[in-house]
Residue frames as a rotation matrix with the C-alpha (Angstrom) as fourth column:
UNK 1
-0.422 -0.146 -0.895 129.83
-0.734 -0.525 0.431 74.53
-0.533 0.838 0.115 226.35
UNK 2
0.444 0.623 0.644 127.78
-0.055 0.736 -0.674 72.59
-0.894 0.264 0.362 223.73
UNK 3
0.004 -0.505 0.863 128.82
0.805 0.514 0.297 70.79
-0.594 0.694 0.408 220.68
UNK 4
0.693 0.157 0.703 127.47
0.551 -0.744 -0.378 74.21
0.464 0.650 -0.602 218.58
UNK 5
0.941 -0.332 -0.068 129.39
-0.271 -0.858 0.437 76.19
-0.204 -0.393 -0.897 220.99
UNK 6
0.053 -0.756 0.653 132.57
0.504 0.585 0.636 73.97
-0.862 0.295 0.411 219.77
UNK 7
0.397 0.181 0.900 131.63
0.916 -0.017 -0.401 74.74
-0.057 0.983 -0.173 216.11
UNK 8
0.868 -0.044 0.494 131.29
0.067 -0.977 -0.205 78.47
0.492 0.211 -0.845 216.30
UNK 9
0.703 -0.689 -0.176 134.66
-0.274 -0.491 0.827 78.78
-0.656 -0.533 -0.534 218.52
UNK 10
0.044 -0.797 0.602 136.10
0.722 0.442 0.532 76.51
-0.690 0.411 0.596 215.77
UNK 11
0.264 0.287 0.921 134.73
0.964 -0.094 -0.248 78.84
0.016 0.953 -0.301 213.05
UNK 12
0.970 -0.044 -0.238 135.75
0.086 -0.856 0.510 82.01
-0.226 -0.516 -0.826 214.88
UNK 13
0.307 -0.939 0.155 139.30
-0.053 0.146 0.988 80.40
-0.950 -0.311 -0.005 214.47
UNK 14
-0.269 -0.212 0.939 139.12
0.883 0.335 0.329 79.28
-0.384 0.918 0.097 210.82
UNK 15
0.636 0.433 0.639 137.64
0.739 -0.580 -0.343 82.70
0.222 0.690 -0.689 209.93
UNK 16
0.740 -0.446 -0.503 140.55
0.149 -0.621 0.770 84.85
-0.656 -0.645 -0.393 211.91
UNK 17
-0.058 -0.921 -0.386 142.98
-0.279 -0.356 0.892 83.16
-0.959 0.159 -0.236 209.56
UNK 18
0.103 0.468 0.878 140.97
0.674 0.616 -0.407 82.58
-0.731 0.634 -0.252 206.80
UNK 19
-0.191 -0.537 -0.822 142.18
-0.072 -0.827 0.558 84.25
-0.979 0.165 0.119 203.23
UNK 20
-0.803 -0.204 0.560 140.38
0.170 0.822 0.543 82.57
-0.572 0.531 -0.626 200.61
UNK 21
-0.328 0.896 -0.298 137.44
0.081 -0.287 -0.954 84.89
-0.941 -0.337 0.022 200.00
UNK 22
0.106 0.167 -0.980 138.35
-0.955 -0.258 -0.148 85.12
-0.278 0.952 0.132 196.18
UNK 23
-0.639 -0.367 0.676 138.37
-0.034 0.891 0.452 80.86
-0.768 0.266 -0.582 195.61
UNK 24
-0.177 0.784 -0.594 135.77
-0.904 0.109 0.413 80.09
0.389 0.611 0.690 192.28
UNK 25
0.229 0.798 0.557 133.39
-0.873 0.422 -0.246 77.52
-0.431 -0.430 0.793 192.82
UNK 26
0.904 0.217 -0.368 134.93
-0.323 0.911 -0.256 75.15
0.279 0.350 0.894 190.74
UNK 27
0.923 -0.324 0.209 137.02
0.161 0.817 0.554 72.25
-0.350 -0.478 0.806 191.78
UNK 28
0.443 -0.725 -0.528 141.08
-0.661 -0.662 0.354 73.06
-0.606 0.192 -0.772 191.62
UNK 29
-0.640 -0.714 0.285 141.72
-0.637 0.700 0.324 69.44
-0.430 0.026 -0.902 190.97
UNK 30
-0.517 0.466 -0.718 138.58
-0.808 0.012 0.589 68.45
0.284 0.885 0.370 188.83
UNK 31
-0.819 0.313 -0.480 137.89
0.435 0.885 -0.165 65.98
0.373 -0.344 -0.862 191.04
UNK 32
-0.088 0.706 0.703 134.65
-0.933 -0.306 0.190 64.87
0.350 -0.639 0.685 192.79
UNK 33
-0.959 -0.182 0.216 134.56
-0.277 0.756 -0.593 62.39
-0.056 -0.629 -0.776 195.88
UNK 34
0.243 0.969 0.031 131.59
-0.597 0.124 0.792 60.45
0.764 -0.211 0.609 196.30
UNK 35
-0.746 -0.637 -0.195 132.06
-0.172 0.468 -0.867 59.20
0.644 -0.613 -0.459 199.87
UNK 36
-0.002 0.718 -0.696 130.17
0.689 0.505 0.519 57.73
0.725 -0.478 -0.496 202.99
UNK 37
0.486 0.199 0.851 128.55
-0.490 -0.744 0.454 60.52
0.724 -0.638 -0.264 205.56
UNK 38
0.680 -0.198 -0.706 130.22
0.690 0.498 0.525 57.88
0.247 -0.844 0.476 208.10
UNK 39
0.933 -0.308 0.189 132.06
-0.325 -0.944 0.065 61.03
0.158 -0.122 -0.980 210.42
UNK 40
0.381 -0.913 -0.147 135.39
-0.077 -0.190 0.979 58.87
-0.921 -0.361 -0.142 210.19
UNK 41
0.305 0.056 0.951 135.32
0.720 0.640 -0.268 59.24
-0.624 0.766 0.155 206.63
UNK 42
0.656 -0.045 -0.753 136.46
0.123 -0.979 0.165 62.70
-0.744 -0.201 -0.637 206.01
UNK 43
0.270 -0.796 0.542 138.00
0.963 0.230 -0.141 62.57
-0.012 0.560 0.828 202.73
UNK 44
0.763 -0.347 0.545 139.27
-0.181 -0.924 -0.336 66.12
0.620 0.158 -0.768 203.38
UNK 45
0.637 -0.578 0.509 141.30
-0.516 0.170 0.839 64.46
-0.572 -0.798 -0.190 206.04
UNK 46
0.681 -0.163 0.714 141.68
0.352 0.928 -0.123 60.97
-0.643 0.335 0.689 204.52
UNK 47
0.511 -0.252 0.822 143.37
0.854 0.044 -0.518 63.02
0.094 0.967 0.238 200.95
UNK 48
-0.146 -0.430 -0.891 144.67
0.633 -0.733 0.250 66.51
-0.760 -0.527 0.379 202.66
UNK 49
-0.070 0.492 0.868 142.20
0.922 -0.301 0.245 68.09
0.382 0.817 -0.432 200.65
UNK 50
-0.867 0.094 -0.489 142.19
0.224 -0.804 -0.552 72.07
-0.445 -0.588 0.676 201.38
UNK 51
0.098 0.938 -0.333 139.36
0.207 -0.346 -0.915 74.52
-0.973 0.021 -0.228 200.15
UNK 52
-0.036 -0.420 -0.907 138.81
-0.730 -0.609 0.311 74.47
-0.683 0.673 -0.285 196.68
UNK 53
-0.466 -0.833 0.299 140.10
-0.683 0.554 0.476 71.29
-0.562 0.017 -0.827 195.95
UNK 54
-0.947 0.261 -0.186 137.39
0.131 0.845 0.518 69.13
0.293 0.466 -0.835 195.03
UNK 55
-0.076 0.799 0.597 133.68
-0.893 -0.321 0.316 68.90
0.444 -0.509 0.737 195.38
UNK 56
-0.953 -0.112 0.283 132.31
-0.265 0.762 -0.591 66.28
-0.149 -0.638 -0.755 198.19
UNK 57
-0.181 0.959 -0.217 129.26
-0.769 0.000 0.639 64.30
0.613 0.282 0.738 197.79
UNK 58
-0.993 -0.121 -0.017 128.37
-0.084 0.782 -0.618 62.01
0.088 -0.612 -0.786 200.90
UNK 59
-0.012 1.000 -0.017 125.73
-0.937 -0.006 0.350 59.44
0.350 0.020 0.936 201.57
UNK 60
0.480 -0.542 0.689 125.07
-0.726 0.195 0.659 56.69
-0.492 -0.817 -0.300 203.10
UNK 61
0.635 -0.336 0.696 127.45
0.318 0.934 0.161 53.75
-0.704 0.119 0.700 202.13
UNK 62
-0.395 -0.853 -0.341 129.37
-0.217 -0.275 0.937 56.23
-0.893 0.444 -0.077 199.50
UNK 63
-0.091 0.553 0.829 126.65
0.721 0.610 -0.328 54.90
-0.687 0.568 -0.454 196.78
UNK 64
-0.910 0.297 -0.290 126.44
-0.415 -0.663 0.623 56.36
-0.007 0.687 0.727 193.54
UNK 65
-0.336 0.940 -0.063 122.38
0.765 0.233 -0.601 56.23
-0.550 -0.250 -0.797 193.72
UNK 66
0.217 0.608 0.764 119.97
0.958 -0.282 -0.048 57.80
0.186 0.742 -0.644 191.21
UNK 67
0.978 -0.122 -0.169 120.06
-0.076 -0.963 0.257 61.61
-0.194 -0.239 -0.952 193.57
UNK 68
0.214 -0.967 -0.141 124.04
0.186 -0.101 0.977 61.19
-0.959 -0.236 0.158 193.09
UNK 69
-0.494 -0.723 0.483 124.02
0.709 -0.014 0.705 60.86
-0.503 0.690 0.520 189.60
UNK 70
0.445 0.861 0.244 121.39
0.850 -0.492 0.188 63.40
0.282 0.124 -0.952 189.20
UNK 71
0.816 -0.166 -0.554 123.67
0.321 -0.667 0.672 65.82
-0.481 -0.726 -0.491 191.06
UNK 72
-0.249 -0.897 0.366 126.82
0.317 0.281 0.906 65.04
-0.915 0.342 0.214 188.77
UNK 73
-0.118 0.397 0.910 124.79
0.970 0.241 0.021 65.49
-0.210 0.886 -0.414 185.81
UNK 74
0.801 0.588 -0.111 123.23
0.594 -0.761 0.260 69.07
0.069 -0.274 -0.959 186.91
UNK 75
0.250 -0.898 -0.362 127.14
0.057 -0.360 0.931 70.08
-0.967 -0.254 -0.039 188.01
UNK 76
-0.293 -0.909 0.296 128.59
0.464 0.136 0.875 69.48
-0.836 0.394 0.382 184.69
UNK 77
0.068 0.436 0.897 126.01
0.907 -0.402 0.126 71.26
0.416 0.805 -0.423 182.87
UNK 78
0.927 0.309 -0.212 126.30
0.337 -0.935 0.111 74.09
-0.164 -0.174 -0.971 185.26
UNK 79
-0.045 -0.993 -0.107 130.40
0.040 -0.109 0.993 73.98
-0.998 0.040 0.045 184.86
UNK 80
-0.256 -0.048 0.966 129.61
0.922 0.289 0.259 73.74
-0.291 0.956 -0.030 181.46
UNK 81
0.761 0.489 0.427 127.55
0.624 -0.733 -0.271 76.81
0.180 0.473 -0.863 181.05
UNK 82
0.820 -0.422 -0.387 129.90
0.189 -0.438 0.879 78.69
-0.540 -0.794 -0.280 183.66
UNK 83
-0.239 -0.971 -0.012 133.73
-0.044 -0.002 0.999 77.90
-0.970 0.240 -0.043 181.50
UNK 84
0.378 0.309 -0.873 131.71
-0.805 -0.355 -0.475 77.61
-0.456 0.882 0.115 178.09
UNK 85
-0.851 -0.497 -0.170 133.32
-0.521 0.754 0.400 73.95
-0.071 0.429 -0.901 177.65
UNK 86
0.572 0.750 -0.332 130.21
-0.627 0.661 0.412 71.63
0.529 -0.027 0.848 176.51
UNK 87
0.574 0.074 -0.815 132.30
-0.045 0.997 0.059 68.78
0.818 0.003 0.576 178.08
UNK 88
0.418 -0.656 0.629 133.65
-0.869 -0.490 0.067 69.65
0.264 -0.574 -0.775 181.42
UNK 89
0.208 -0.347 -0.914 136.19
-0.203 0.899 -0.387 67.23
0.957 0.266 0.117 182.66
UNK 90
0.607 0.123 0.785 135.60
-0.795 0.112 0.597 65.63
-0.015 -0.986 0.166 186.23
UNK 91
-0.372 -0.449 -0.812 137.32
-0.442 0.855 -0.270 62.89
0.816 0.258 -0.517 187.57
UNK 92
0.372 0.711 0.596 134.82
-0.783 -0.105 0.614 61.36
0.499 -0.695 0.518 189.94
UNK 93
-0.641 -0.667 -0.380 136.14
-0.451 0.728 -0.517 59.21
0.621 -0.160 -0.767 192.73
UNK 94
0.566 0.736 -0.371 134.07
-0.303 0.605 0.736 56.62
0.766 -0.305 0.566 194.06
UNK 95
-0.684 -0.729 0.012 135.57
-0.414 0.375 -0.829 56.11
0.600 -0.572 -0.559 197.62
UNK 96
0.487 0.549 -0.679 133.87
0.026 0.768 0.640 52.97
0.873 -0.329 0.360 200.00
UNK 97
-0.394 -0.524 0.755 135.20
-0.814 -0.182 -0.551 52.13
0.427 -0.832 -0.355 203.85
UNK 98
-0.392 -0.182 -0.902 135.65
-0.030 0.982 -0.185 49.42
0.919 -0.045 -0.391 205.56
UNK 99
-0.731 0.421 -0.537 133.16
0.674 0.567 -0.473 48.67
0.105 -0.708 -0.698 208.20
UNK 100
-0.821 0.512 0.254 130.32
0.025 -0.412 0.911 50.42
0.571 0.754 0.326 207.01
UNK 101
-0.734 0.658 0.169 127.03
0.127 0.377 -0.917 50.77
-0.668 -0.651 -0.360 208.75
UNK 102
0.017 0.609 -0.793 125.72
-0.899 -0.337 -0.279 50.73
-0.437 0.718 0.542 205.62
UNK 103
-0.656 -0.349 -0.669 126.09
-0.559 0.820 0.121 46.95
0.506 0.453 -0.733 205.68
UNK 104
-0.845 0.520 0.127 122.77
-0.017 0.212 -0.977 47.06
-0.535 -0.827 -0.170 207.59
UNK 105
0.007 0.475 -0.880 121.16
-0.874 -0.425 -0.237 48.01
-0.487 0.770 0.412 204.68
UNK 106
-0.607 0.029 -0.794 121.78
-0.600 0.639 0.482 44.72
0.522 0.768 -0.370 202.74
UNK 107
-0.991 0.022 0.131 119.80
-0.035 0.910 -0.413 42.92
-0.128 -0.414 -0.901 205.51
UNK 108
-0.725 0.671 -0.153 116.10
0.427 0.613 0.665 42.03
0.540 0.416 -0.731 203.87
UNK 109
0.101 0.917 -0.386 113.98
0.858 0.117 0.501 42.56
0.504 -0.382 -0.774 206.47
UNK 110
-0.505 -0.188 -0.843 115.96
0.490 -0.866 -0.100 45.82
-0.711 -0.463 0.529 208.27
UNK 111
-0.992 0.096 0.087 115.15
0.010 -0.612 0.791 47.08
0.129 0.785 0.606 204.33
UNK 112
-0.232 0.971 0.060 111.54
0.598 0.094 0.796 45.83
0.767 0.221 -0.602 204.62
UNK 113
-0.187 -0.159 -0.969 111.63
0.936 -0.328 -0.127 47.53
-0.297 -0.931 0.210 208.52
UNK 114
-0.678 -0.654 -0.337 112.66
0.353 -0.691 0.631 50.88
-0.645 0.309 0.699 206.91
UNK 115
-0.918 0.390 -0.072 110.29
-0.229 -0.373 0.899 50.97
0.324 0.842 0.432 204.11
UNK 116
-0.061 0.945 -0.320 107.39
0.889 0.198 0.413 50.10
0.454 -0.259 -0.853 206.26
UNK 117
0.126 0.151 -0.980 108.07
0.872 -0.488 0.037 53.49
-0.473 -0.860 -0.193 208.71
UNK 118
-0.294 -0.350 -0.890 109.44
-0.035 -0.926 0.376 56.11
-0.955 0.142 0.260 206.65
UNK 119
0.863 0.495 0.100 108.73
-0.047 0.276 -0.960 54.87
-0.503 0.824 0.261 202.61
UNK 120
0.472 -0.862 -0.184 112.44
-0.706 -0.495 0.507 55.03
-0.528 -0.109 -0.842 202.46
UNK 121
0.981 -0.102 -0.163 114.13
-0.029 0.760 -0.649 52.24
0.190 0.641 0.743 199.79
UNK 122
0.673 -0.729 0.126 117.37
-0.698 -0.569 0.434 51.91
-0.245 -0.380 -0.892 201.12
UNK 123
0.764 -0.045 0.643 118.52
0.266 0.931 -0.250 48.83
-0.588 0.362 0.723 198.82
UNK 124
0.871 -0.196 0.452 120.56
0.248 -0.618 -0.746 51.54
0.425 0.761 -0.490 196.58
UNK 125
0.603 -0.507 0.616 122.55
-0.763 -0.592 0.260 52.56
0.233 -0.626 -0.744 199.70
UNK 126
0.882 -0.174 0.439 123.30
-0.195 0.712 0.675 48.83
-0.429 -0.680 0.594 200.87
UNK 127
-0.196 -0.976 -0.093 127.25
-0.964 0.209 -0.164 47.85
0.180 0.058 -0.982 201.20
UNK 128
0.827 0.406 0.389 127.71
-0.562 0.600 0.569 43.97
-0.002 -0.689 0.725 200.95
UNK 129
0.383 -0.867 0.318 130.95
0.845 0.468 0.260 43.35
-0.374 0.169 0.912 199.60
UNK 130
0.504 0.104 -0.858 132.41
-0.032 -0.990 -0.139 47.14
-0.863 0.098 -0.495 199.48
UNK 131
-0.672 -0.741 0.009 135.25
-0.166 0.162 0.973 45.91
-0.722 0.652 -0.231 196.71
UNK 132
-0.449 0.768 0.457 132.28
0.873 0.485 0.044 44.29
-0.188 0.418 -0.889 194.59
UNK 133
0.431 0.839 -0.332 130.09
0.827 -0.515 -0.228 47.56
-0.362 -0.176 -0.915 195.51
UNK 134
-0.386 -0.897 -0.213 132.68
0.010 -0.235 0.972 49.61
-0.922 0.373 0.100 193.97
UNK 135
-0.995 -0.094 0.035 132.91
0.007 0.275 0.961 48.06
-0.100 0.957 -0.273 190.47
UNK 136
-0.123 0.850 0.512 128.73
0.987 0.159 -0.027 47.93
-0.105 0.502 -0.859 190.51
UNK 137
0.243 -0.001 -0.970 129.12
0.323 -0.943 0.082 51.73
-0.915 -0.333 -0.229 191.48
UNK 138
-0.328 -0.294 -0.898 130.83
-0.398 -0.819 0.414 52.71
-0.857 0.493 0.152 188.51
UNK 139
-0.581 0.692 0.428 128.51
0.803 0.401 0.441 50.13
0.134 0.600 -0.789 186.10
UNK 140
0.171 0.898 -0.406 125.70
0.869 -0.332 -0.368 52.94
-0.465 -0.290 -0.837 187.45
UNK 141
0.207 -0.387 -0.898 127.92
-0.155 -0.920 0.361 55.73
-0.966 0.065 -0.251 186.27
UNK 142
-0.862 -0.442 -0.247 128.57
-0.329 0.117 0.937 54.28
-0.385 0.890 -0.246 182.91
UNK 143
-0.562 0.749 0.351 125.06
0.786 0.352 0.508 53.09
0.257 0.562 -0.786 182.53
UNK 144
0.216 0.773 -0.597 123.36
0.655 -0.568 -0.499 56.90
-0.724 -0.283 -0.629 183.36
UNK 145
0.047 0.295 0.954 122.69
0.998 0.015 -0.053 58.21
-0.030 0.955 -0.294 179.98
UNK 146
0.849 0.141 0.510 123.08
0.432 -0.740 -0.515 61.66
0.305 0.657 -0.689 181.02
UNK 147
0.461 -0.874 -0.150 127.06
0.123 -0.104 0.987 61.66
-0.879 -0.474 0.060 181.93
UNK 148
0.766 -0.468 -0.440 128.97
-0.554 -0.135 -0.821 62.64
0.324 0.873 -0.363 179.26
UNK 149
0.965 -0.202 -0.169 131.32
0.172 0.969 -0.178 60.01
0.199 0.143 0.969 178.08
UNK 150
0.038 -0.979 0.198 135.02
0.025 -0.197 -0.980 62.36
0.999 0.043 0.017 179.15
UNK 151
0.453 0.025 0.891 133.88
-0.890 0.070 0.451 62.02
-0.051 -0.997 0.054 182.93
UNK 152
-0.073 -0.879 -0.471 136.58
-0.475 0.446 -0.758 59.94
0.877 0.168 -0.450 184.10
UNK 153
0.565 0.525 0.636 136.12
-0.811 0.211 0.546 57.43
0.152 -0.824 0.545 187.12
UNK 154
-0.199 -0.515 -0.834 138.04
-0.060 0.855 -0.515 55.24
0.978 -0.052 -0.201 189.73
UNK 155
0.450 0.759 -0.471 137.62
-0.273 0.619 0.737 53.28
0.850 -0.203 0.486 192.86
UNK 156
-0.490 -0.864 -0.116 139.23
-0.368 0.326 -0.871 53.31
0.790 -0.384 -0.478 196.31
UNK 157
0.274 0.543 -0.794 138.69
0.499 0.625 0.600 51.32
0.822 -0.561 -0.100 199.20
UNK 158
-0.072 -0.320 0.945 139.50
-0.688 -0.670 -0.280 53.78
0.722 -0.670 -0.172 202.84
UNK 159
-0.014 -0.283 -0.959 140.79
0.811 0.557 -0.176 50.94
0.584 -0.781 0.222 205.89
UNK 160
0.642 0.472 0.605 139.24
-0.319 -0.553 0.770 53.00
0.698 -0.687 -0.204 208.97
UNK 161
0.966 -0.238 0.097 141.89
0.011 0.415 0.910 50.94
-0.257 -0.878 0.404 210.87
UNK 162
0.003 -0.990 0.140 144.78
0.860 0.074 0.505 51.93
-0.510 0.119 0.852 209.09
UNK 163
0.526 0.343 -0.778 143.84
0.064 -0.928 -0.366 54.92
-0.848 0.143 -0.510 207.38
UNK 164
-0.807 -0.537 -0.245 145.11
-0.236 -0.086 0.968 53.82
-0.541 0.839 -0.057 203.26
UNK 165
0.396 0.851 -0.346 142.73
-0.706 0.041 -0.707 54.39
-0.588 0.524 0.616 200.87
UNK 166
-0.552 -0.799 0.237 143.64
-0.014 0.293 0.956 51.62
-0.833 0.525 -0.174 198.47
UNK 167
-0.633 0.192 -0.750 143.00
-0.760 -0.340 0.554 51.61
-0.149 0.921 0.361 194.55
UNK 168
-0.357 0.689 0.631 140.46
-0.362 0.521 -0.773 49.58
-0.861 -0.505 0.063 193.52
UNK 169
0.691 0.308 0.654 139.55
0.694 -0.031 -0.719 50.42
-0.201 0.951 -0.236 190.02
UNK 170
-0.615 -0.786 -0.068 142.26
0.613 -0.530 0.586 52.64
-0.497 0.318 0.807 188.07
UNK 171
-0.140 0.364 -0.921 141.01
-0.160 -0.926 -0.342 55.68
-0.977 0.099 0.188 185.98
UNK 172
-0.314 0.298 0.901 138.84
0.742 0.669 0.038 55.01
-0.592 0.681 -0.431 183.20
UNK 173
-0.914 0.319 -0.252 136.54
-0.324 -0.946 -0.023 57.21
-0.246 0.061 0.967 181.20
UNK 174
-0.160 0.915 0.370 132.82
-0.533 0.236 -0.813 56.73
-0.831 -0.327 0.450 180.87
UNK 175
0.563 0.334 -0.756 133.10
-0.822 0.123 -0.557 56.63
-0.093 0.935 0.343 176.92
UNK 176
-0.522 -0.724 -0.450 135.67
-0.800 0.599 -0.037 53.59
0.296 0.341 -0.892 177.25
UNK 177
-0.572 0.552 0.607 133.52
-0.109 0.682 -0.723 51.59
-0.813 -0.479 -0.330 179.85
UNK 178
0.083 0.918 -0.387 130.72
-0.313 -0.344 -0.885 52.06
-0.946 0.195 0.259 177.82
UNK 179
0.311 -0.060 -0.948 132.45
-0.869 0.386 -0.310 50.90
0.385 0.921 0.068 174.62
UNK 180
-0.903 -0.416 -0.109 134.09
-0.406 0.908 -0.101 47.84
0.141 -0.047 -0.989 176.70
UNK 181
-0.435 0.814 0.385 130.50
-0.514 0.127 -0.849 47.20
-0.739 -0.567 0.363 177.59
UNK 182
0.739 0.498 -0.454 128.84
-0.623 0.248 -0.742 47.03
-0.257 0.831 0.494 173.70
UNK 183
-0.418 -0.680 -0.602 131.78
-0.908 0.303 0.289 44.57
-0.014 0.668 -0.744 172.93
């Protein structure tokens, strides 16, 4: 049996007792994850998130990066059009992980490597202090001009060897950052 043949026998199962055919598209808990594609990172696991719950956004290193907030932006205008609120209210979590292979990415010359074979900047993506990478993470969100200032945002770290996400940054909103900033 191959790894697809795994899938589809799983999906055969999940669709036997599956009852959810009337969920809406938006998020039950208002939340969006922005997390690392790394496959022990599963914040549906990590948060016992069911269907519904939240939207996921993975890449590597968990990085809020230009196509991330570009994606956030595009969402909240379509949730916007969709519920008729001009300001939908997300709470976007920004979740990092310890041991990263996105700490390959901060090395110089792997980046120069990378962008010589593919044209591929991967400087956006790089993890070098994930606690650090974090707090610049949500500087990117508070400095992208088209978030609306009631998106709300905080910061956990996920221990792959113990499996606690821990808090990092508490829950802010864009329009507060953004005024502690201009002080």
């Amino acid at each position: 049996m191959s790894n697809v043949d795994v899938l589809k026998t799983r999906n055969q199962d999940f669709a036997q007792q599956f009852r959810q055919g009337d969920l809406v598209a938006l998020p039950k808990l208002g939340i969006i994850i922005i997390a690392c594609i790394d496959a022990r990172v599963d914040p549906s696991a990590v948060f016992g998130l069911e269907l519904g719950d939240a939207v996921v956004m993975r890449n590597n290193g968990g990085r809020v990066t230009p196509a991330i907030v570009e994606e956030i932006t595009a969402l909240s205008f379509l949730v916007g059009r969709v519920t008729g609120q001009e300001t939908p209210g997300f709470h976007i979590v920004l979740m990092q992980h310890t041991k990263c292979g996105a700490q390959h990415f901060a090395n110089p010359e792997f980046q120069d490597q990378i962008r010589d074979r593919t044209g591929i900047d991967v400087s956006a993506s790089a993890i070098t202090d994930p606690e650090r990478d974090l707090l610049v993470d949500i500087d990117r969100l508070k400095d992208a001009p088209g978030l609306h200032g009631d998106l709300t945002v905080s910061a956990m770290l996920y221990d792959i060897e113990t499996g606690i996400a821990r808090e990092i940054a508490g829950t802010t909103s864009l329009a507060d950052l953004r005024a502690a900033g201009a002080a």
